[in-house]
C-alpha positions as a Python dict, from the first residue, in 0.01 Angstrom:
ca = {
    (1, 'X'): (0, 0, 0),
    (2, 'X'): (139, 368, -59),
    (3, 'X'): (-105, 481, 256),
    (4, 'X'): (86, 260, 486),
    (5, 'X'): (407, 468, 524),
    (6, 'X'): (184, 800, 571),
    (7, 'X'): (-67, 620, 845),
    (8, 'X'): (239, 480, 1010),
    (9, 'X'): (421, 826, 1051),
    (10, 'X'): (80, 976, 1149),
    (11, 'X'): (57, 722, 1419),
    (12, 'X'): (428, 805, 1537),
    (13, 'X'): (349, 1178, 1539),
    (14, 'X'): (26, 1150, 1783),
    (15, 'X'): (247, 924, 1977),
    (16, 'X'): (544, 1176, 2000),
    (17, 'X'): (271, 1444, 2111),
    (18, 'X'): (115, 1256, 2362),
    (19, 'X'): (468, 1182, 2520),
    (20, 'X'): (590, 1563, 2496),
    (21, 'X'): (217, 1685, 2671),
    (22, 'X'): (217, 1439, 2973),
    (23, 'X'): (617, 1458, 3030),
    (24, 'X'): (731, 1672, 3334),
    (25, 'X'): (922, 1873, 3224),
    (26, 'X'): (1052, 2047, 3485),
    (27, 'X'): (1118, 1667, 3650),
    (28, 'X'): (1296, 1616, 3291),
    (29, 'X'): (1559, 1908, 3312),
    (30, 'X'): (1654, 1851, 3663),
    (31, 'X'): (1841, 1522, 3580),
    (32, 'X'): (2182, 1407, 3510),
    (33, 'X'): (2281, 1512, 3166),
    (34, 'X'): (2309, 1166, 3067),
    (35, 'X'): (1941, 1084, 3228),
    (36, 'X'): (1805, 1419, 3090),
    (37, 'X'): (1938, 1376, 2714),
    (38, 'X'): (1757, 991, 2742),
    (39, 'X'): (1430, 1118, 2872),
    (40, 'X'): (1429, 1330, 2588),
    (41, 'X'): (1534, 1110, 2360),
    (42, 'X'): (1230, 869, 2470),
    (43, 'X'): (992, 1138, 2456),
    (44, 'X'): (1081, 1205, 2043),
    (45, 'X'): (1123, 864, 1920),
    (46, 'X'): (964, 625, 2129),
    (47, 'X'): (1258, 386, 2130),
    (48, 'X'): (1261, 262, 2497),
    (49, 'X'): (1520, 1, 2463),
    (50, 'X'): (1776, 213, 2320),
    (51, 'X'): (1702, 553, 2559),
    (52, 'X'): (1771, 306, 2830),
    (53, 'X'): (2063, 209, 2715),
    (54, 'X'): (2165, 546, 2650),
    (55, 'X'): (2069, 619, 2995),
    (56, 'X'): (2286, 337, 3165),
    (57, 'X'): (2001, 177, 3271),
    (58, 'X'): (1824, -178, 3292),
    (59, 'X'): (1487, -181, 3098),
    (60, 'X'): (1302, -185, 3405),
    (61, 'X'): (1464, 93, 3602),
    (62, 'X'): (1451, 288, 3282),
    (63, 'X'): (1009, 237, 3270),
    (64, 'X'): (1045, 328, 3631),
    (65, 'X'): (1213, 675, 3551),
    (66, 'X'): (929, 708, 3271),
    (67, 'X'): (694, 698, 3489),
    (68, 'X'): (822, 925, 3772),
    (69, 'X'): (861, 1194, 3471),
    (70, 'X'): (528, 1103, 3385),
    (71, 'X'): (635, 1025, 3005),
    (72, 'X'): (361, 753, 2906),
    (73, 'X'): (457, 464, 2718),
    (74, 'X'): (274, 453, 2386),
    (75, 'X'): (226, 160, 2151),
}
């Protein structure tokens, strides 16, 4: 049981790289501050339902804006 935590936080890491190699960046830092500091929030923890809600967005609009800024959605 003591490998879980470790292979779990592996797991998170990959995920966190894949996000920050596929985002556009340059698509990132031209938004609203409030947008911006949500994409990038996204992109280091993975937690869409809250970075849409820090973004002032609905769920769906939020995915929407992921994918225009090319951040993938890992799971």
């Amino acid at each position: 049981m003591k490998e879980m935590p470790g292979k779990w936080a592996e797991l998170e890491r990959e995920a966190r790289e894949i996000r920050r190699r596929y985002a556009d960046w340059e698509f990132i830092e031209k938004q609203p501050p409030r947008l911006r500091a949500a994409l990038k929030y996204y992109v280091e923890t993975g937690d869409i339902r809250r970075a849409a809600k820090l973004a002032g967005l609905k769920l769906e609009d939020f995915r929407e804006l992921l994918r225009r800024a090319n951040v993938p959605v890992v799971v």
